[in-house]
MARTI-806013 format. One record per residue (C-alpha): x negated, y negated, z. Coordinates in pm, whole numbers, m for minus. Layout:
BEGIN
<mitor><x>X</x><y>Y</y><z>Z</z></mitor>
...
***
This chain:
BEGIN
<mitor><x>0</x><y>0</y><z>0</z></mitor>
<mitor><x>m297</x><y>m229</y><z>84</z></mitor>
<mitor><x>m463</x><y>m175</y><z>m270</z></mitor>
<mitor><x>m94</x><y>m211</y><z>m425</z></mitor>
<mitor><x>m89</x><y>m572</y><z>m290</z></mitor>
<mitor><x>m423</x><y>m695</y><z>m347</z></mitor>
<mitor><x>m394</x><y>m538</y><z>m748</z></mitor>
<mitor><x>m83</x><y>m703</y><z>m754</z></mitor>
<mitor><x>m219</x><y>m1060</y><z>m612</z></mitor>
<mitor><x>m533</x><y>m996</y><z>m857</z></mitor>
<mitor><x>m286</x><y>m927</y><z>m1164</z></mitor>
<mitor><x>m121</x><y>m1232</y><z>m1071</z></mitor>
<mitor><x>m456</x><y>m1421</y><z>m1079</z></mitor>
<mitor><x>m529</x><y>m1240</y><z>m1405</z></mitor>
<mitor><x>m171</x><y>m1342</y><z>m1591</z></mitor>
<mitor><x>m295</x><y>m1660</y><z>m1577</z></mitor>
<mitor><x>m559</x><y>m1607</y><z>m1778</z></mitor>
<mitor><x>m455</x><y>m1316</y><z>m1987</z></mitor>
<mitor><x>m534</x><y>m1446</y><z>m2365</z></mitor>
<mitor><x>m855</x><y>m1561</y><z>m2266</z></mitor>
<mitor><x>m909</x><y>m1204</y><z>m2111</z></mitor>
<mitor><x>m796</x><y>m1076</y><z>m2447</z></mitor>
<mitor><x>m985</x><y>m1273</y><z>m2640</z></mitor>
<mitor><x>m1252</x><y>m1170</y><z>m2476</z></mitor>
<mitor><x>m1193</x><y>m821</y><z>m2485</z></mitor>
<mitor><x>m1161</x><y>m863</y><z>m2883</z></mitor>
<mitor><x>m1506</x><y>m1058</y><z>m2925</z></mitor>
<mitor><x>m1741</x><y>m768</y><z>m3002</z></mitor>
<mitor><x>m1508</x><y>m603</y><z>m3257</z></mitor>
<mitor><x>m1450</x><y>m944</y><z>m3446</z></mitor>
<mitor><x>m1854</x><y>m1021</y><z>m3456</z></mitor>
<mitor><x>m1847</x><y>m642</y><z>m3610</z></mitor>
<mitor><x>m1589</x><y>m750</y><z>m3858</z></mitor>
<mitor><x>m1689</x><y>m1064</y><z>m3962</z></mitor>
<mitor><x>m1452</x><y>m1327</y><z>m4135</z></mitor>
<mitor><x>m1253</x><y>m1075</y><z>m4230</z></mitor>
<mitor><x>m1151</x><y>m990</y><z>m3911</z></mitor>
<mitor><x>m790</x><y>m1033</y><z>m3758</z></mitor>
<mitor><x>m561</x><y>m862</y><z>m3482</z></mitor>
<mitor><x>m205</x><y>m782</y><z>m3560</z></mitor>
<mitor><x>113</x><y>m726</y><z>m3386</z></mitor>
<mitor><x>354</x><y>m485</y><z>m3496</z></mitor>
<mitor><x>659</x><y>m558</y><z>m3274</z></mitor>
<mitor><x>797</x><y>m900</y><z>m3148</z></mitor>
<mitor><x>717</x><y>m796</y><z>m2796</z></mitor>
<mitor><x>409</x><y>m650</y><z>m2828</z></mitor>
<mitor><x>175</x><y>m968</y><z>m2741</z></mitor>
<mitor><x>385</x><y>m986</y><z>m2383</z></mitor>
<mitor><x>345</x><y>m590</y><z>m2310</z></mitor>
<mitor><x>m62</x><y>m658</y><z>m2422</z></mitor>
<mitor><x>m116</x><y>m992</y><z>m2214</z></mitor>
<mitor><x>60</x><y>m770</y><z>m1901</z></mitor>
<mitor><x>m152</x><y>m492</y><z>m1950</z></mitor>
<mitor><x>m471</x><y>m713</y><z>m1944</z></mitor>
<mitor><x>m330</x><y>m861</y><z>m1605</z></mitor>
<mitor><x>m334</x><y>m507</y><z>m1459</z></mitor>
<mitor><x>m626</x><y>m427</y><z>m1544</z></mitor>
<mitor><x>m794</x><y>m727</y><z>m1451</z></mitor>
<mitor><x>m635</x><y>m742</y><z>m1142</z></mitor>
<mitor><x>m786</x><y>m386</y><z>m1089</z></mitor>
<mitor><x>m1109</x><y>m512</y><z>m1199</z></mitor>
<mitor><x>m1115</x><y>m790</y><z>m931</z></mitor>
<mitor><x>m1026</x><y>m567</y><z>m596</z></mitor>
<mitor><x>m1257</x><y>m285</y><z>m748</z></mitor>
<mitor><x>m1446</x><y>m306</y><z>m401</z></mitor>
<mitor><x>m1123</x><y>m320</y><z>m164</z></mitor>
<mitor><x>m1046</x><y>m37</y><z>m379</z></mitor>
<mitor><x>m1304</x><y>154</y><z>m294</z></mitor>
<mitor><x>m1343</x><y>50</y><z>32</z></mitor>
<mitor><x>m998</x><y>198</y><z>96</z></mitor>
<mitor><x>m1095</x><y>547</y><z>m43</z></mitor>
<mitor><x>m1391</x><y>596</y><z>174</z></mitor>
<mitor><x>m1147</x><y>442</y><z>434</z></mitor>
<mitor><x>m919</x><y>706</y><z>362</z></mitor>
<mitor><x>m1207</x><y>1021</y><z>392</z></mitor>
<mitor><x>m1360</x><y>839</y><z>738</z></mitor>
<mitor><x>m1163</x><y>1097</y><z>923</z></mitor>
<mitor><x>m1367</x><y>1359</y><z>811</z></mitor>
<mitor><x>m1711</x><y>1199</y><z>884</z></mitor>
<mitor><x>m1956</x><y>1218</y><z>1163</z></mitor>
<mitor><x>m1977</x><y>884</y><z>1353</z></mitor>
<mitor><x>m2331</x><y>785</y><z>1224</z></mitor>
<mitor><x>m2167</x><y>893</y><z>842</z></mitor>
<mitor><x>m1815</x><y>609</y><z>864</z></mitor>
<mitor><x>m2136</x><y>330</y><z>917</z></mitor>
<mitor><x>m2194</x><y>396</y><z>532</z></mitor>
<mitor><x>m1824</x><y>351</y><z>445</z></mitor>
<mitor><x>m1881</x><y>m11</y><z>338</z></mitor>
<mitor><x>m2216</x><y>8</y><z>167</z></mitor>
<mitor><x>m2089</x><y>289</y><z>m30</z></mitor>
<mitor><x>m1786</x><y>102</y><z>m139</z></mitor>
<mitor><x>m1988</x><y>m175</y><z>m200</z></mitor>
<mitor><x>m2248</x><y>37</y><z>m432</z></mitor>
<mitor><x>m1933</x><y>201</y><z>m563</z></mitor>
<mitor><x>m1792</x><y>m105</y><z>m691</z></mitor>
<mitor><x>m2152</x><y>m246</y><z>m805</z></mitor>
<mitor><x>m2212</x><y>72</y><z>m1005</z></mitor>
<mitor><x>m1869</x><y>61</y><z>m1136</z></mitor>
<mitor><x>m1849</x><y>m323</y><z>m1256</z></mitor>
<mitor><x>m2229</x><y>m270</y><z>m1404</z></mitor>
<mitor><x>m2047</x><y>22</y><z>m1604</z></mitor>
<mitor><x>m1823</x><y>m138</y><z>m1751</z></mitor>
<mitor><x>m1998</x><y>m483</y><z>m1827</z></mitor>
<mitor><x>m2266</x><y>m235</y><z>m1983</z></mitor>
<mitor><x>m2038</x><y>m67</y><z>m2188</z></mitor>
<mitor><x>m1871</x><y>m413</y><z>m2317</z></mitor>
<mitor><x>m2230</x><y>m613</y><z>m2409</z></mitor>
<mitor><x>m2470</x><y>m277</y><z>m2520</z></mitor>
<mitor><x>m2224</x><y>17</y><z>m2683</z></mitor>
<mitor><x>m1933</x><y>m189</y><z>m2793</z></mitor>
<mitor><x>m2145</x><y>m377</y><z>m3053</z></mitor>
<mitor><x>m2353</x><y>m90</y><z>m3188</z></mitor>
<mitor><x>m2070</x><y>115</y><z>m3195</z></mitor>
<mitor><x>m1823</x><y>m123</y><z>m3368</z></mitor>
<mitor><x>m2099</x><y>m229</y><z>m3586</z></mitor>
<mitor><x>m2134</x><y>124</y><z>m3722</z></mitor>
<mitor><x>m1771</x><y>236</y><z>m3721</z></mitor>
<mitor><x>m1691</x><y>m104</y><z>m3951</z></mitor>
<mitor><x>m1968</x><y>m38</y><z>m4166</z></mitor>
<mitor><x>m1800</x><y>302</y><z>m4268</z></mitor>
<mitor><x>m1544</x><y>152</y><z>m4473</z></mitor>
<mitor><x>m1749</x><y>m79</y><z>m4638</z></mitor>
<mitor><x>m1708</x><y>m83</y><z>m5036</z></mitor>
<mitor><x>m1444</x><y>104</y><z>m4993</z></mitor>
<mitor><x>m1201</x><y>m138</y><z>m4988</z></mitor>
<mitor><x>m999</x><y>m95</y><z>m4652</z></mitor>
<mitor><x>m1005</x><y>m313</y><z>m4426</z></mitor>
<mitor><x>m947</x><y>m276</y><z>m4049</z></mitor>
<mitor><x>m648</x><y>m474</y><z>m3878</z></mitor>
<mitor><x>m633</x><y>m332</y><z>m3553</z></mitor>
<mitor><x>m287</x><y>m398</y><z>m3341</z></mitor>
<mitor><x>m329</x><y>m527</y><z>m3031</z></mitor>
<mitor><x>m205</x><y>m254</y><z>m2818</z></mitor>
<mitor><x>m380</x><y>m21</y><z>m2947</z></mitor>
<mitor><x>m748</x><y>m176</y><z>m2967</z></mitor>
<mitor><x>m658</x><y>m268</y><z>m2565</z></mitor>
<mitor><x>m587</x><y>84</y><z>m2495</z></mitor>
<mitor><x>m963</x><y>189</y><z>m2662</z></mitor>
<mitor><x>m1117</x><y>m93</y><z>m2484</z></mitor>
<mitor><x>m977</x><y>m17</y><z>m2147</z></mitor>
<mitor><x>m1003</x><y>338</y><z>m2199</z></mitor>
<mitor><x>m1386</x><y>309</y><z>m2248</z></mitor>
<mitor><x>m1441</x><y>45</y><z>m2022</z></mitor>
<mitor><x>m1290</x><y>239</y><z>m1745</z></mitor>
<mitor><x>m1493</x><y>576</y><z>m1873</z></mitor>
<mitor><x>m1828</x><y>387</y><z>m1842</z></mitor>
<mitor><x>m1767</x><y>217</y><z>m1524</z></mitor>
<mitor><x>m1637</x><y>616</y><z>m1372</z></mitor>
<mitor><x>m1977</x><y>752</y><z>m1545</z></mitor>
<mitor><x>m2182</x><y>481</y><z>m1401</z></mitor>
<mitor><x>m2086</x><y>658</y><z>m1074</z></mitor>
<mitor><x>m2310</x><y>991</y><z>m1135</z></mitor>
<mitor><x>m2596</x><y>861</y><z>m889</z></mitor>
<mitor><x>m2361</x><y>811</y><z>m578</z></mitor>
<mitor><x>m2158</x><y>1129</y><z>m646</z></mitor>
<mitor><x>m2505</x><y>1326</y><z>m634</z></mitor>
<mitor><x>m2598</x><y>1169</y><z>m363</z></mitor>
<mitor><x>m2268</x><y>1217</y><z>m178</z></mitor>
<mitor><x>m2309</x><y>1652</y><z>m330</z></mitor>
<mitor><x>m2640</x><y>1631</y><z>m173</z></mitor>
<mitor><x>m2501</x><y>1543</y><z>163</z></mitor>
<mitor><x>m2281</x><y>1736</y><z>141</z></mitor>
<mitor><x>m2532</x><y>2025</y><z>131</z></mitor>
<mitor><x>m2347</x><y>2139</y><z>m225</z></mitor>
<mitor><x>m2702</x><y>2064</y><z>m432</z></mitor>
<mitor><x>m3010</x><y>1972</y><z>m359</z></mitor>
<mitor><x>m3364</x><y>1861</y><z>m564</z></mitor>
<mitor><x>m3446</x><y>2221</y><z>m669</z></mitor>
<mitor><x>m3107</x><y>2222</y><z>m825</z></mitor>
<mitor><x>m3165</x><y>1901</y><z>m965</z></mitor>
<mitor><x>m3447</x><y>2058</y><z>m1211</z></mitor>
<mitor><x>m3325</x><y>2402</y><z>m1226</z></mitor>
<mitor><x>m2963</x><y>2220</y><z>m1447</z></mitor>
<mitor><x>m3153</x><y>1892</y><z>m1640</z></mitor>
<mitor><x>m3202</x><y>2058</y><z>m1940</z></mitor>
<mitor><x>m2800</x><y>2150</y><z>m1918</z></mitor>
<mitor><x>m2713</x><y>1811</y><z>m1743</z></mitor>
<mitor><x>m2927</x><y>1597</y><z>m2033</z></mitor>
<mitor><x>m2725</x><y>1824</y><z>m2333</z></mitor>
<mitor><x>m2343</x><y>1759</y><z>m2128</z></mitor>
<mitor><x>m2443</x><y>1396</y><z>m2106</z></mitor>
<mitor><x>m2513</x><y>1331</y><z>m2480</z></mitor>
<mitor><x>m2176</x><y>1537</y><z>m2518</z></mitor>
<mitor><x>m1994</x><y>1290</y><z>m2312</z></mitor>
<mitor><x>m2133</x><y>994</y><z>m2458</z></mitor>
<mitor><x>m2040</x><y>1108</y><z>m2826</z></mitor>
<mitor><x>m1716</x><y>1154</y><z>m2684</z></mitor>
<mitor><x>m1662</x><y>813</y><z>m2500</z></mitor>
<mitor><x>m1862</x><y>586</y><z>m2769</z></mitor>
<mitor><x>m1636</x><y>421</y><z>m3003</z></mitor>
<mitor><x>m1870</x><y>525</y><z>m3320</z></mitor>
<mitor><x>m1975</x><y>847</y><z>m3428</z></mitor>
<mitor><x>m2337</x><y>711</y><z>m3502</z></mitor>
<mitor><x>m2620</x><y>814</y><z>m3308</z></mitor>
<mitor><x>m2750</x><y>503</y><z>m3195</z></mitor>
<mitor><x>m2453</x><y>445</y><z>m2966</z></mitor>
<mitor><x>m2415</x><y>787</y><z>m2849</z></mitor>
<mitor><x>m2792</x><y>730</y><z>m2735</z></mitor>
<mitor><x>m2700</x><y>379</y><z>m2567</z></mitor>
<mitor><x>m2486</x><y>566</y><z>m2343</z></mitor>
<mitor><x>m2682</x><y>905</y><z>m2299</z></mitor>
<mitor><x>m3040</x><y>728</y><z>m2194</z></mitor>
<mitor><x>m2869</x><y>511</y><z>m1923</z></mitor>
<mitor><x>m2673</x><y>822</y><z>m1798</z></mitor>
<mitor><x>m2962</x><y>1024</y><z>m1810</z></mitor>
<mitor><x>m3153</x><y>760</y><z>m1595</z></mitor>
<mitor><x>m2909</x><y>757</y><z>m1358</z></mitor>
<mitor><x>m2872</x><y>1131</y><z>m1319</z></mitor>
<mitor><x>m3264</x><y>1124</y><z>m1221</z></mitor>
<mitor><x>m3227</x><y>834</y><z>m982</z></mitor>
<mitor><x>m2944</x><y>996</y><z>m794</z></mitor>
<mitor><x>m3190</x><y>1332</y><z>m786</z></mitor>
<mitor><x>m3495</x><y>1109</y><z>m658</z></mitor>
<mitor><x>m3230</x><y>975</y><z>m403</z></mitor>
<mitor><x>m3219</x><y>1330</y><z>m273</z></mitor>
<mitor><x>m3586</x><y>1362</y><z>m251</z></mitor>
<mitor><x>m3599</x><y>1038</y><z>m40</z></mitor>
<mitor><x>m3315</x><y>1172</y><z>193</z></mitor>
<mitor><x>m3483</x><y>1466</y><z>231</z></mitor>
<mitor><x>m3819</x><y>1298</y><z>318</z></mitor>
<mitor><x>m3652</x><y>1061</y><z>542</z></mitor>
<mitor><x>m3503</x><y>1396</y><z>774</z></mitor>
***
């Protein structure tokens, strides 16, 4: 109920600014299309069900750490007493690691991959008009993916607490770990070059390895 009212205060907030949210959601897909580039809308209502939907989100966006906060919150039952003291550095890493996500997602992979999927169709005389609705649902969609991915470090961390893995396991799976994460990054970018699919991968894979050293420097620290 707590996160309910702060997203809905932060939506609020955010249907204030809504078309310059948009806007800025469509900038690195109209620098991929050039002057030739334009939105459409294919129903009369369709702008007002967008500019809402960008509210939402942004109001999602903007509590991100309450958010957070609430869900460690919520498992502080089930912690040692010396283990709740790290309830609001991990929601504060949580939402850190989930904004840089997203923000990296938005200024790296969305022009390289853009880039790439416009330059598919040229010569042959299409041309991409994407509605509104649906180039918000992509953009949200992968936003959201990279800021969840962006979360690997802390969630091995959190495995390694919990005594599920631990270093050795670490470099017994890379090999595996390195091949699922250029899987999911082929998946989640929005081109099917390879240059995108490695923006993604190499910053995944670097995290993977930092939340592995942060179980060697746990370890060393017991």
């Amino acid at each position: 109920m707590i996160v309910a009212v702060f997203v809905a205060l932060g939506a609020i907030i955010g249907l204030v600014y809504c078309q310059e949210l948009y806007h800025w959601l469509q900038i690195p897909l109209l620098e991929a299309l050039g002057d030739t580039g334009n939105f459409i809308a294919t129903n009369p209502f369709e702008s007002y069900i967008t500019y809402f939907k960008v509210s939402f989100f942004a109001g999602i966006f903007m509590v991100s750490p309450l958010i957070f906060y609430q869900f460690w919150a919520f498992m502080a039952p089930g912690l040692k007493k010396n283990e709740k003291k790290l309830i609001l550095p991990f929601a504060i890493i949580s939402a850190l690691l989930f904004v840089s996500g997203a923000i990296f997602g938005y200024f790296v992979v969305f022009p390289a991959g853009f880039y790439y999927m416009n330059l598919i169709l040229d010569g042959t005389g299409i041309k991409l008009m994407p509605s509104m609705s649906q180039y918000l649902s992509i953009a949200l969609t992968m936003l959201t993916s990279f800021g969840v991915a962006f979360e690997l470090p802390l969630v091995i961390f959190l495995l390694g607490k919990l005594g599920i893995i631990d270093r050795s396991t670490i470099k017994r799976t890379r090999r595996y770990v390195i091949v699922v994460l250029f899987i999911v990054a082929a998946v989640l970018t929005p081109g099917p070059d390879v240059l995108s699919q490695c923006l993604l991968a190499i910053p995944l894979w670097i995290l993977f390895e930092l939340g592995g050293l942060s179980l060697a420097l746990t370890k060393k620290k017991t």
